[in-house]
Every structure is written in structure tokens, then in C-alpha cells.
N, C-alpha and C positions, 0 to 999 in steps of 0.2 A: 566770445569766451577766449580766452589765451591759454597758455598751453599749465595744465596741471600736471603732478606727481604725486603719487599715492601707495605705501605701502601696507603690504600682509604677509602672514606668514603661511609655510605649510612645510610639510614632512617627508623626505625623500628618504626612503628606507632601502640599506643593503644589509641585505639578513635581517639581523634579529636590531640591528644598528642604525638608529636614527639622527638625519641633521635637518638640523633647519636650515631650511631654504625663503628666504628674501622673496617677495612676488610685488614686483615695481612695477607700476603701470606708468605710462606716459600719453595722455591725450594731449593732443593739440594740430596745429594749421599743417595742411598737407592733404595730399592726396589719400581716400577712404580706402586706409586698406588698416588689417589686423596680425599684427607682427609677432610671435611666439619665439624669444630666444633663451640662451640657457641652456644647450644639450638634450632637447626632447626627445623623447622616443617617439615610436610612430601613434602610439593611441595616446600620447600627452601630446603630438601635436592636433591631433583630432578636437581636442580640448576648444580649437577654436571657431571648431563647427557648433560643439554641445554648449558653450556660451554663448556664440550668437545666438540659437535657435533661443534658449530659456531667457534671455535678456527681450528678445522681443516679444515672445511667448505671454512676459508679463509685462508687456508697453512700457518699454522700460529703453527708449530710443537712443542709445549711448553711440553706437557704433560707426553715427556717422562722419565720423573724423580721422586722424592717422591717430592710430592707439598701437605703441608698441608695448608689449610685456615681456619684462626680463625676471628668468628663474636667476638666483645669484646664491651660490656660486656656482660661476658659469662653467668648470671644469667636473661638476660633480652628474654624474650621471643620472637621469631622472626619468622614474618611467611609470604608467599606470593613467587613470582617471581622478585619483584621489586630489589631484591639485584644480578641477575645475572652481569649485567652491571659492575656493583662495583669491582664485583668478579673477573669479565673478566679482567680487567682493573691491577686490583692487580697483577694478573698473567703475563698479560706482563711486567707489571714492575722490577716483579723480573727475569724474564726472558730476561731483557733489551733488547729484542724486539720496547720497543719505549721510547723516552727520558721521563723525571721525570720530568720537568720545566713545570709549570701549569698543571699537573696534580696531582701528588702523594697530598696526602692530602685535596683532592677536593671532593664533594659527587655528589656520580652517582647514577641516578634512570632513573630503566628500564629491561624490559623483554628481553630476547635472545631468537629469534625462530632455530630453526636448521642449517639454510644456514647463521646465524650472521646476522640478520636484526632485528635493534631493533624495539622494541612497547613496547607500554601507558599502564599503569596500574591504578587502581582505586588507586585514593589517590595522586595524584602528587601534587595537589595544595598545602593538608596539609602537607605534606612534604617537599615540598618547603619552607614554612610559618616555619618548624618548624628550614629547616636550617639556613635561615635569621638569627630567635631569636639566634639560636646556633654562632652568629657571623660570617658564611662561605660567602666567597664574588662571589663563584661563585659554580654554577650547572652546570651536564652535563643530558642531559633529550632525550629520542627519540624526533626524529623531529617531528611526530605527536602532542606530548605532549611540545610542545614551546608554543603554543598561551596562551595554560593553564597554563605554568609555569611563563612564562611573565606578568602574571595577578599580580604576587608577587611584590612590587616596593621595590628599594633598595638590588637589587642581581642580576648578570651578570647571562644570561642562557645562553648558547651554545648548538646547537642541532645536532645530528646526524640520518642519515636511516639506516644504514650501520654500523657495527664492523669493517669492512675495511676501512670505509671512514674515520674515528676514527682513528684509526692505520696510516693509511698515512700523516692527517693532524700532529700526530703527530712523522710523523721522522719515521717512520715503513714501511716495503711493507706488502703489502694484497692483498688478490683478491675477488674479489667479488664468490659465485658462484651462478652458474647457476643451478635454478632449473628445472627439466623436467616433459614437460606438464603443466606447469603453466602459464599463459601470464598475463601482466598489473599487476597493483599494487597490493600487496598481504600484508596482514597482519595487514591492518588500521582497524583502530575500526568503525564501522558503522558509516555513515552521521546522524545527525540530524537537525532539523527543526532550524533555526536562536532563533526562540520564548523559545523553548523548550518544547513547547504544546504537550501534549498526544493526545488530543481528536482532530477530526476533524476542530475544529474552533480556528482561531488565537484569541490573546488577543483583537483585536481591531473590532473582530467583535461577540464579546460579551459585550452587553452593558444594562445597565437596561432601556431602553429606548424599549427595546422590551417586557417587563412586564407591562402586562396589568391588569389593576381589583384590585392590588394590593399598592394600595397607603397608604393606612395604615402600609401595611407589610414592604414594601419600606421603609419609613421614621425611620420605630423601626430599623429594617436592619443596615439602614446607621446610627442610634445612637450605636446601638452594635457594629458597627467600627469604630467609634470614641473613643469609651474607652476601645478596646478588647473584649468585654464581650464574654463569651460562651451561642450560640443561642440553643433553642430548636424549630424545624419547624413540627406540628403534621397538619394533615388533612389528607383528603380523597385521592386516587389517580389521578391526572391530575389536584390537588390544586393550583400548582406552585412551590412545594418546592425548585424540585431538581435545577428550572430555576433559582431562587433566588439566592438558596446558591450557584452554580457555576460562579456568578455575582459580589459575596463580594471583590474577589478580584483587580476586577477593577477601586473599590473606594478608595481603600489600599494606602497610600503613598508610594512612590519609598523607598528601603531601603538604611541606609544609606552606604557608604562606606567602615564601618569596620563591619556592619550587614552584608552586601553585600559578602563579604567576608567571613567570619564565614559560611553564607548558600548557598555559592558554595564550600567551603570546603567539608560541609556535603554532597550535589551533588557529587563532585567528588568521595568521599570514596565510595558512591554507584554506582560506576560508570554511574552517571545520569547527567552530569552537561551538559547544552547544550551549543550546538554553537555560539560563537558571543562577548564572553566576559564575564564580572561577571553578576550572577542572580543579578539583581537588581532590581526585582519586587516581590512582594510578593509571595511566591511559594504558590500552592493546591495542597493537597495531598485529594485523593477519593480512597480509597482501599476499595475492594471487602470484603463483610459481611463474606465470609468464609478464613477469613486470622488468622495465629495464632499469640499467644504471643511476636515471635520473632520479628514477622515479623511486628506486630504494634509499639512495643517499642526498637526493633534490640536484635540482639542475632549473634549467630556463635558458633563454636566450636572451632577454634584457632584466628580465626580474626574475630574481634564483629566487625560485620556492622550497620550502622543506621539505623534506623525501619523509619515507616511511622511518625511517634513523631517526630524523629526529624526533615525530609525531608521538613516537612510542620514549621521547626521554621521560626522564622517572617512573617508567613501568615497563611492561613485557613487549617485547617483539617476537613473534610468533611467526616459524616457518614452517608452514605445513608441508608434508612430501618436498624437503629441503632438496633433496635431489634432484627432481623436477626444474629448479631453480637453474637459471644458464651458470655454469664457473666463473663467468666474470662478475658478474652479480653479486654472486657470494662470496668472492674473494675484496670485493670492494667494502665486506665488512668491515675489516681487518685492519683499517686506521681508526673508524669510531670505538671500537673494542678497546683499544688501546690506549686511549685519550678522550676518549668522551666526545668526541666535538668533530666535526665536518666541514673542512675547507674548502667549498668552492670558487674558481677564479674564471671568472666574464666577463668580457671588453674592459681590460684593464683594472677592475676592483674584484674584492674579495668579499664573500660573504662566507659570516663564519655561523653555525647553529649548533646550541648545544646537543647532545648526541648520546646519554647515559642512560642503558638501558641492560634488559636482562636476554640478552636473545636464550627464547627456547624452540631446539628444531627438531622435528618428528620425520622419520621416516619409516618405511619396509627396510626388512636387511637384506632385499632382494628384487627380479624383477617382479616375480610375480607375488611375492610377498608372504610365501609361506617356511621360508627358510624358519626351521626351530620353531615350528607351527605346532599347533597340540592335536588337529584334528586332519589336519593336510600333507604333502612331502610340498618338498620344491622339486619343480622342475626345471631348473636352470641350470646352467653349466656355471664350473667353478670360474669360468673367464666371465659372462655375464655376471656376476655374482660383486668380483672384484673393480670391471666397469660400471656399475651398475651403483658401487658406494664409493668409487674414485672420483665419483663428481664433486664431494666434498674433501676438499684439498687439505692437505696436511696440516698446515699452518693454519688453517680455521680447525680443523681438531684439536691443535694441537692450544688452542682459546676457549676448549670447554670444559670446564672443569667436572661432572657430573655426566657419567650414561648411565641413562636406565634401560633395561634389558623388559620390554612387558610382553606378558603373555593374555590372552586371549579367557578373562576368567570360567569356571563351572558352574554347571546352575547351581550348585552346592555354594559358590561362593555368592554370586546374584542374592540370594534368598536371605545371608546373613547383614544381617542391619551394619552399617558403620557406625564404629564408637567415636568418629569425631565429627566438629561443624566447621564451616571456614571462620565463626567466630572464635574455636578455640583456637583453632590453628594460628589466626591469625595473634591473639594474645600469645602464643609460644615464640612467634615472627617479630613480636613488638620488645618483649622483654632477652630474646639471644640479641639484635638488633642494641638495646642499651644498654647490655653488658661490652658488648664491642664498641658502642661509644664510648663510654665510661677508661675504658683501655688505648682509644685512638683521639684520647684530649689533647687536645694543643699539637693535631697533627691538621692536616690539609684533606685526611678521608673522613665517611662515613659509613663505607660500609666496607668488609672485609678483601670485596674481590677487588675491589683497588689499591690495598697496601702494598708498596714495594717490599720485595720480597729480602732487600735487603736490612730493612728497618727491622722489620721481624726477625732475621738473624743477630743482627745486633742489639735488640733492646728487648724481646723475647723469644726468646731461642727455644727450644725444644733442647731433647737432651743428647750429649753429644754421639750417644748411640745412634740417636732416629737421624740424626744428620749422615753419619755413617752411612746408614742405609741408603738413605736420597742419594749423597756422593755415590755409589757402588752402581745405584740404578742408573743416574746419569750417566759412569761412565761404560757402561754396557749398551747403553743406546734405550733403554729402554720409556729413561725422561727425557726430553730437552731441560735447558737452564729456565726455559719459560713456565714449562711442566712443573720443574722444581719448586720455582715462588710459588704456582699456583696453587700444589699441594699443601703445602707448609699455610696456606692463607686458608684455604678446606679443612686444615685439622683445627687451625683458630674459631671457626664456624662452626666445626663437629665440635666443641667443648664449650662455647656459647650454647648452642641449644642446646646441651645437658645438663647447663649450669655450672662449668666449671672453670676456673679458672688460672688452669695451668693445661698446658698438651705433653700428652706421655704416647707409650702406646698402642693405647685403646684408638684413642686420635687418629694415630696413622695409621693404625689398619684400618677403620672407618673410612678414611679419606681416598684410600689407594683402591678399599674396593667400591669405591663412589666414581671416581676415576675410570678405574677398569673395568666398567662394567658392560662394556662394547665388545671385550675381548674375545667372546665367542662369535661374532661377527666379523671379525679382523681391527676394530675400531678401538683403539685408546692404545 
């Protein structure tokens, strides 16, 4: 046999950001060796253990010649298991082991385990998505990972279990083998819940309808979700907070279709995306106060995964005992806050993850958590008191629009039924929501907490009295200029959800004491 060349394709992913990558094989005369080039990482050169093993695995004798494979383009960094498949593929090709027709030039994604039985890797949807755009009319994907690739519209998937099944469908013999000591199905990725829920409780039996005592907190609640806003939830322990903020997302509109999409991307790249089809509910993210940097805004060392920032885009991020939280942590909010979006930079490339979310953070307004208690005193000193809520820094206060002040209800209040459900709430969520579209047409937002602040002064203004005021409180020190947009964009929200469509002020007082409602704490 003289020497052949065989191409396939596969998908090297930075962020959310996919290219096709060229997988050239070259067999021919030479000493038996297996040459991997292209910029591999350390578990994409491994790739050329898990292809030997499954190529012999299924008598499938290829290897015994000089087979060089080049990733192309060779400057682009590449890393993961997901290009085994590809690899595989290349290899019989040039090995004409199996026909070229519908195959060569096609992109495969997928792991090789030892006996040639393929599996799912994190990331298939975005990589499906990216070969779409890249023009490819068809995929090849472990059969695990079809339902998930199928999620992509406008591109053929084809799925396999098996490197053999592959090989025979096309024109090849194979064999399966057999592993020993092993029985029933081996190699799938864990089952998950239809919902996708972590916690013990489906979506539908969490509903604010079991929130008692809090009817004041409720209503600001669901105005914060009508415009986005970031909440702050302080009181005592067993106030309600964590019941509340775990609640937001029931009142959440469905997302849309190509949001939908984008935040089962981000799922999948963490390998989180559940079963049943595209997230199309608003996701919560609650990660634990002792999480790092990475792992709140994503990080990695060859492959940046998405942090808790972005898992939670288009729905809630949820800090429990915020303060707990180290200060770096929580000051590395404060570019997604701003922009939506998370730039990280590793070994020379960027990965960028959308990052649109509502952070709501709960704490005590003390150490021991009974400061403004109903049943308790505090016992802390006014120094602990002010270290104690100095962990969260000025300028992430100074990004939330919204404290609620909650107190600890009575059994008096426990006993009386609430007059609302998260379904009405959320229709009060849906229709302030498209009133403020209706108002931000033909602009770049959707929801109010992103309006610059200057747009609203010049194309609807409040009246020149309420501006007065803001300038006065600005310059007293009592707003920043950030404060200021932020308010002015909260009174926009407080006249949405009353149906109205002008801000006077009713609006501003609404919104200032929406604001300041930390202020017995020292916070706003």
C-alpha cells in the first residue's frame, strides 16, 4: 500500500466560540510510530492511546505503519477528548478500511473509551451550533449525545454506540468487543432529573404562595423581576430570605428560543445541562460561600469553563450569607454586572461567556444575626457589626438597586393565607416586562436594569423637579452618578408594574425607599 491522506473534521471550542479544525491523517512507508500534531493538549494527546486501544479493540489493524495526524490550524489551541472520534475516523480513511461517501469532510464529536464505544463530552451542543454557522450539513455525535445535538435545528445528526457500528454502517467489518467482568450498559453519563433541579424540590412545587408574613417583601420581589434589578435580602435568621430568593425564579418568564439556547450551551460546556430538551426556564445558580474566583466567574488552565456567572445567565444568582463570600469573590462580580459578559484570558486566547443575570444576596445585618431582631438583642459590638457587613464593598452596593429589610414573621402572620401565587405574580412579571419593551423598541435592551441612564434622561425624563432632587442627593454624597441611572431606571420599573406610563413622584419615592432600605443597617 503507498502512502494515503484522509480528511475530517472536528470542533475545538474557546468559550462559547467554535472553529473547525481540519483532522489530516497521513499513512504510509516508515517506521510504526503514531504522530499527534496541531498544538495538543495533554488529554488530546492521550487521544493516541484511546484510538489505538479502540481501533484494535475492534480488529480493526491500521496502526501498523507511520500515521501522522495533524490538527489544522496548527496555531489554534486545542484541548479535551472530543476530537478522538474525528481522529478515529481520519484513520480509516486513509487506511480505506471504510468508504469516503458521507463521510470524509464531515465533523465528528466524541470520546473513545478503550473497547471503541463512543461517549458525550461537555460541550456538544456548542459545537454543534458552531458547525451549523460553519455551513456543515451534517454531524456525527455518540448516540448518548443525539438528543442534545438534535436540539441544533437546520443540521443532520447521525448517532452511534459503537466504533464498530460506525465502521460497518459504513462499508467496514468490525467487531465489537467484549469486555470482561463488566454487564449492562457502561459508559453513559449519569441520569438526571427531567427539571434539572439540584435541590430536593421540582420547579412546580416551589411557589410563593407558601410565603407567609411577607407581603410587602413579595410585591418589591416581583417588581425586582420585572425589571431585573439586583436584590439585597438582610434580616435576622429564619426572616424568609433564603424561602423568597429561591422563589424568584418561578415568576421568571419562559426564555426565549435563541436565549434558550445560548443557556443550554453554557449548561452543556459544564457538563450540567439536563434532561428533556433546551433549558427554557430561567436557571438559579446558589453556590456555596466558600467557592473561588474560578469557580464564580469560570476559569481552567487549558479549557475555561463557565463559572457560576454565567450558568445563572438569563435568571437568578443567588448569594446566600453574601458575606461569608471572600471580597475578592465578590468584587469580581462587578464586570459581569456591568456588561453582561466574562472575559477570560489563557495561554494566549480569550474566552468570552455571556454573563446576564439578577444577582440576589441575603445576609444577617450582624455576626450573630439578631441585630433589629423581634425576639432577640444583638450582641455585638458596633465595630463587629460594621466589619462584619464591610465585606461587601461599596461598589457592589453601590450595583444593587433594591434592600429589603425582613423581619422574622408572627404566628399571627404564619396562619394568614397569602392572596397571591407565583402564577399571578408572574403574569404581573410578564405584562410590566412588555410595557418596558414596548418603551425600549428600537433600542439594544430588554429589560430596564440595563438602560443607560443617559437615554432615559434624554428621551424620557422624569420631571425637572425629580431630577432636581437626584442632582441635590448626588451632590451631598448621598448617590453616586451610578446610583443615580440606577434609580431613575427603578422608577421606570415602579410605573411598569402599576401600569403607568409616565414617572412622577409617586415613582421616586417608591424607588428611593426600594433603595434605601438598608439604611437602618448602614447599607444603601
Amino acid at each position: 500500500m503507498s502512502s494515503f491522506l484522509a480528511r475530517t473534521r472536528a470542533v475545538a471550542l474557546v468559550g462559547l466560540d467554535g472553529t473547525i479544525v481540519d483532522v489530516e491523517t497521513h499513512v504510509g512507508r516508515g517506521l510504526v510510530t503514531f504522530t499527534l500534531v496541531g498544538l495538543p493538549d495533554a488529554s488530546l494527546r492521550e487521544a493516541r492511546d484511546r484510538v489505538r486501544s479502540a481501533l484494535q479493540a475492534c480488529e480493526l489493524e491500521v496502526l501498523d505503519r507511520h500515521v501522522t495526524v495533524g490538527l489544522s490550524p496548527a496555531g489554534l489551541p486545542k484541548s479535551g477528548s472530543g476530537f478522538d472520534f474525528a481522529i478515529s475516523v481520519s484513520i480509516l480513511l486513509a487506511s480505506s478500511k471504510i468508504r469516503a461517501q458521507g463521510v470524509a469532510g464531515e465533523v465528528f464529536i466524541g470520546e473513545l473509551g478503550l473497547d471503541g464505544s463512543l461517549h458525550t463530552i461537555p460541550g456538544v451542543l456548542p459545537a454543534v451550533i458552531a458547525a451549523r454557522r460553519a455551513g456543515i450539513s451534517r454531524v456525527y455525535v455518540p448516540q448518548e449525545a443525539r438528543e442534545e445535538a438534535s436540539l441544533v435545528p437546520g443540521i443532520e445528526v447521525r448517532s452511534f454506540a459503537h466504533l464498530a457500528d460506525f465502521v460497518r454502517a459504513c462499508g467496514g467489518e468490525a467487531t465489537r468487543a467484549r469486555i470482561v467482568g463488566v454487564s449492562g450498559n457502561t459508559g453513559s453519563r449519569p441520569q438526571r432529573n427531567e427539571s434539572g433541579e439540584k435541590s430536593g424540590l421540582t420547579r412546580a412545587e416551589i411557589d410563593f404562595s407558601q410565603v407567609r408574613g411577607h407581603n410587602a417583601a413579595v410585591d418589591a420581589v416581583a417588581l425586582a423581576a420585572a425589571g431585573g434589578h439586583h436584590l439585597m435580602l438582610i434580616g435576622e435568621p429564619g426572616s424568609g430570605k433564603t424561602m423568597i430568593a429561591s422563589r424568584i425564579p418561578s415568576i421568571l418568564p419562559e426564555l426565549s428560543e435563541s436565549d434558550a439556547l445560548t443557556a443550554s450551551a453554557i449548561h452543556s460546556l459544564a457538563g450540567d445541562l439536563p434532561a428533556g430538551g433546551l433549558l427554557d426556564h430561567a436557571p438559579f445558580q446558589s453556590p456555596h460561600h466558600s467557592m473561588s474566583i474560578p469557580a464564580m466567574v469560570g476559569g481552567g488552565s487549558s479549557c475555561i469553563r463557565p463559572g457560576a456567572v454565567s450558568l445563572a445567565h438569563g435568571g437568578v444568582l443567588f448569594l446566600d450569607e453574601a458575606t461569608e463570600f471572600a471580597p475578592a469573590v465578590l468584587d469580581s462580580l462587578r464586570q459581569p454586572l456591568e456588561s453582561g459578559w466574562v472575559r477570560i484570558q489563557r495561554s494566549g486566547h480569550i474566552a468570552s461567556y455571556p454573563a446576564s443575570f439578577q444577582l440576589v444576596l441575603a445576609t444577617n445585618p450582624c455576626p450573630c444575626g439578631h441585630l433589629g431582631g423581634r425576639t432577640k438583642s444583638c450582641t455585638c459590638s458596633s465595630v463587629q457589626r460594621r466589619r462584619y457587613l464591610g465585606r461587601l464593598s461599596g461598589p457592589l452596593i453601590d450595583r444593587i438597586d433594591i434592600t429589603l429589610s425582613m423581619r422574622v414573621p408572627t404566628q399571627a402572620d404564619l396562619k394568614c393565607a397569602a392572596d397571591f401565587t407565583s402564577a399571578s405574580l408572574k403574569e404581573q412579571v410578564c405584562e410590566a416586562r412588555e410595557r418596558a419593551l414596548r418603551r425600549l423598541r428600537d433600542t439594544p435592551w430588554q429589560l430596564n436594569r440595563d438602560v443607560e441612564g443617559s437615554w432615559i434622561r434624554s428621551t424620557h425624563p422624569p420631571s425637572e423637579r425629580i431630577l432636581s432632587l437626584i442632582d441635590r442627593s448626588v451632590d451631598r454624597g448621598e448617590l453616586s452618578m451610578r446610583g443615580a441611572d440606577r434609580l431613575l431606571r427603578l422608577m421606570w420599573t415602579c410605573a411598569d408594574f402599576s401600569g403607568k406610563n409616565t414617572i412622577g413622584l409617586e415613582e421616586f419615592s417608591c424607588a428611593l425607599q426600594l433603595r434605601q432600605g438598608g439604611e437602618h443597617y448602614g447599607i444603601g
